[in-house]
C-alpha positions in Angstrom: 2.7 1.9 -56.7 1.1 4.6 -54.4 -1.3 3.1 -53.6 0.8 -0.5 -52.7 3.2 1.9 -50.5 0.1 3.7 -48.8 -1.5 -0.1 -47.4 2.4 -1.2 -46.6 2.9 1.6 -44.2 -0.4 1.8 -42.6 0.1 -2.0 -41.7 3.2 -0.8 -40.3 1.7 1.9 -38.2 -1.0 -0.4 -36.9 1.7 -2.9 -35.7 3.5 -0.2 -34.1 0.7 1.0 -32.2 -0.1 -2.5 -31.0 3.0 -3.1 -30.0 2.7 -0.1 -27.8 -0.1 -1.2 -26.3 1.4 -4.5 -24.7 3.5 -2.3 -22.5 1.3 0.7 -21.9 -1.5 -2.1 -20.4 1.4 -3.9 -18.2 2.1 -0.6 -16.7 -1.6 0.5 -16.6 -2.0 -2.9 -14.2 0.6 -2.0 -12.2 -0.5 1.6 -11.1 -4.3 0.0 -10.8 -3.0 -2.5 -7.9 -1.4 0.4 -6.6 -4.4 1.7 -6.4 -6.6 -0.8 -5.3 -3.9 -1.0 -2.2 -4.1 2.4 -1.6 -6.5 1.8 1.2 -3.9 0.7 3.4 -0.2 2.2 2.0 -1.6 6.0 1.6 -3.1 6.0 5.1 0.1 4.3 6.6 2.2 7.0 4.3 0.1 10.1 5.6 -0.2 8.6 9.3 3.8 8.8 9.3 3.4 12.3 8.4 0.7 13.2 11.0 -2.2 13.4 8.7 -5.3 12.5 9.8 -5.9 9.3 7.2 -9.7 8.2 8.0 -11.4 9.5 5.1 -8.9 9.0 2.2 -8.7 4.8 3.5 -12.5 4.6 3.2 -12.6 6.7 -0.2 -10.1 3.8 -1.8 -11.6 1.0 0.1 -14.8 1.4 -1.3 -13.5 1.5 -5.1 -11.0 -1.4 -4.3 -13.1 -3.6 -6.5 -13.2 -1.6 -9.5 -9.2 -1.1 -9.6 -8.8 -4.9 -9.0 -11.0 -5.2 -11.8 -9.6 -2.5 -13.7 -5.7 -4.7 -12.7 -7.1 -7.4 -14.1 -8.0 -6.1 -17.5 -5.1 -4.6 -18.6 -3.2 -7.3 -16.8 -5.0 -9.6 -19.3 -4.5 -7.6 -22.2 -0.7 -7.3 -21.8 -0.4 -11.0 -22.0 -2.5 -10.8 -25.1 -0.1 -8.1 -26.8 3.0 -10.5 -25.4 1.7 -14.2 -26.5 -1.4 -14.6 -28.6 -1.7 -11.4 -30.5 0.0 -11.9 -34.6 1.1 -9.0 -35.7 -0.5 -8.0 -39.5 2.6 -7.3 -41.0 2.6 -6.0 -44.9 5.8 -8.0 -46.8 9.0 -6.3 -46.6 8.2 -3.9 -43.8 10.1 -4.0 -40.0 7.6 -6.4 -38.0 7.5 -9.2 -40.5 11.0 -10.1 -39.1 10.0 -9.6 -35.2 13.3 -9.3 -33.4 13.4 -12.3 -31.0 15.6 -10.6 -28.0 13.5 -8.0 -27.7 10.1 -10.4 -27.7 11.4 -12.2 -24.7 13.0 -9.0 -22.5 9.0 -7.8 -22.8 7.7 -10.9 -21.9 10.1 -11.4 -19.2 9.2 -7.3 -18.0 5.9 -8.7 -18.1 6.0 -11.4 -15.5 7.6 -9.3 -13.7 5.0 -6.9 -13.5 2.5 -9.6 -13.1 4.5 -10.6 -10.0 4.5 -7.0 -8.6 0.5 -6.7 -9.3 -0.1 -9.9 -7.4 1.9 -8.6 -4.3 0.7 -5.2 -4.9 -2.7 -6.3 -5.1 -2.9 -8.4 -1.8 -1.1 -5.9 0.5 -3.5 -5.2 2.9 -3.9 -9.0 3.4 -0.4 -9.8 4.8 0.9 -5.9 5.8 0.3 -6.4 9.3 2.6 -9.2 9.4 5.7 -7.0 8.4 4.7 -4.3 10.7 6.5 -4.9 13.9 4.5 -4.8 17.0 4.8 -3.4 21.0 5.6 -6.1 23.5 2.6 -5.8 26.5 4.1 -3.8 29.5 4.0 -5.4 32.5 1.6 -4.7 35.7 2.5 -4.6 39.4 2.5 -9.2 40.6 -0.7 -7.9 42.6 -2.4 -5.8 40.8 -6.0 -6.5 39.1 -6.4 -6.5 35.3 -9.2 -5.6 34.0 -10.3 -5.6 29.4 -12.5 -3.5 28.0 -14.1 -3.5 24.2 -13.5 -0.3 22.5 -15.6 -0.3 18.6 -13.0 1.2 16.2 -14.9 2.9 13.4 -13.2 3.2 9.9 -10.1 0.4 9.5 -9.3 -0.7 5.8 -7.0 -3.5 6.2 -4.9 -4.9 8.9 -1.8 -2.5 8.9 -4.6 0.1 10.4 -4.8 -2.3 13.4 -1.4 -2.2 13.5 -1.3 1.5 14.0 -4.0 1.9 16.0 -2.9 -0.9 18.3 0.7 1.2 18.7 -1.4 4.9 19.1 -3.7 3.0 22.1 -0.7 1.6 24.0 1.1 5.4 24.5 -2.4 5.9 26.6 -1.4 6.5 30.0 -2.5 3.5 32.0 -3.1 0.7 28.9 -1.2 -2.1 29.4 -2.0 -4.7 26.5 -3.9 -3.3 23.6 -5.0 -6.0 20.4 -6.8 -4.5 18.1 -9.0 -6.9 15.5 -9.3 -5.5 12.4 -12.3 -8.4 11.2 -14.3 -7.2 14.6 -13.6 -3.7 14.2 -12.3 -3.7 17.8 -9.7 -2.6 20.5 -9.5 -4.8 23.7 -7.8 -3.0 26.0 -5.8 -4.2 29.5 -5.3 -1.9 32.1 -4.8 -2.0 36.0 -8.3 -1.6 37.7 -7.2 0.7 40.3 -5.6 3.0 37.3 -8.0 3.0 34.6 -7.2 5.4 31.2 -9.1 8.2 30.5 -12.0 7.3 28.2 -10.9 11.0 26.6 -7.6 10.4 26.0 -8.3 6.8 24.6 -11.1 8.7 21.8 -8.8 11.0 21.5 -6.0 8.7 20.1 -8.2 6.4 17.7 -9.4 10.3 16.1 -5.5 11.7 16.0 -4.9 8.0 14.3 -7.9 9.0 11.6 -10.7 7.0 12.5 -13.6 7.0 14.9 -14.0 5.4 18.5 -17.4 4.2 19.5 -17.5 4.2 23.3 -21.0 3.1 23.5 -19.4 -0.5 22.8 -16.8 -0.2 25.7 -17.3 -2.9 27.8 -16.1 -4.9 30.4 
């Protein structure tokens, strides 16, 4: 009888734990696309605060992958727990009558969370798009424009073009600026007779936290 009681509740406890598992994964995925986004949502966090952001966007970006990878995983393994996975369940213990309600609220939580992973997880493709831009001022009907190239050093995704493109045009004397975050790259209008200071326009990419390379300014 001991010995039939001993086996009953350790299958018990191991359905417990698995079913613990299910949900601990689906929330593991979640905070791992947080992370693998936090290339562009920490900077933009700490850039609203006036920190200098440069170096914690390139510490995430470079470990991106293994977070997405990381997503995935436990991602997987929640719909394991939720669909595929049969419980071992000893006769007359509480899993071997699952209760149905509460089977589909975790699978429901689940797609949920799969949803918020996905959109989580591809952030820094479609942030700049939600990120409202500066119209161009406008020059003098006779004056001279002239562009220049200025090599941005240090963008993670395109809500940092975003910014920077916002911290260039408070320059005294820039017109137009569009940053490119794929050619790591300010082109920046200005009136020729009134050109910015080549200081003041280093000095805003730094304060933004990254890194100006004026030996690619050019016309």
């Amino acid at each position: 009888m001991h010995e039939c009681c001993t086996n009953t509740d350790a299958a018990g406890h191991a359905d417990s734990k698995g079913r613990r598992v299910g949900p601990l994964a689906t929330g593991g995925s979640v905070l791992s696309a947080l992370a693998s986004s936090a290339c562009c949502w920490i900077p933009l966090s700490l850039i609203a605060l006036g920190v200098s952001a440069g170096g914690v966007s390139a510490w995430f970006e470079q470990y991106r992958w293994l977070f997405l990878s990381l997503t995935a995983i436990l991602l997987s393994t929640g719909f394991y727990f939720a669909y595929f996975r049969t419980p071992r369940c000893a006769p007359g213990s509480s899993c071997a009558t699952p209760n149905r309600s509460v089977r589909r609220f975790n699978r429901a939580v689940l797609w949920v969370a799969a949803i918020v992973v996905f959109a989580t997880a591809a952030f820094p493709k479609y942030v700049g798009a939600l990120i409202p831009q500066r119209p161009p001022m406008q020059a003098a009907p006779t004056a001279e424009l002239t562009t220049v190239s200025l090599g941005i050093e240090g963008m993670t995704c395109q809500a940092c073009a975003v910014h920077l493109r916002s911290a260039l045009a408070d320059v005294a004397g820039v017109l137009d600026v569009r940053v490119s975050y794929e050619d790591s790259a300010a082109a920046i209008s200005f009136e020729t007779s009134a050109p910015p200071s080549e200081t003041d326009l280093t000095n805003a990419v730094e304060r933004a936290g990254y890194k100006a390379d004026t030996s690619a300014m050019s016309p």
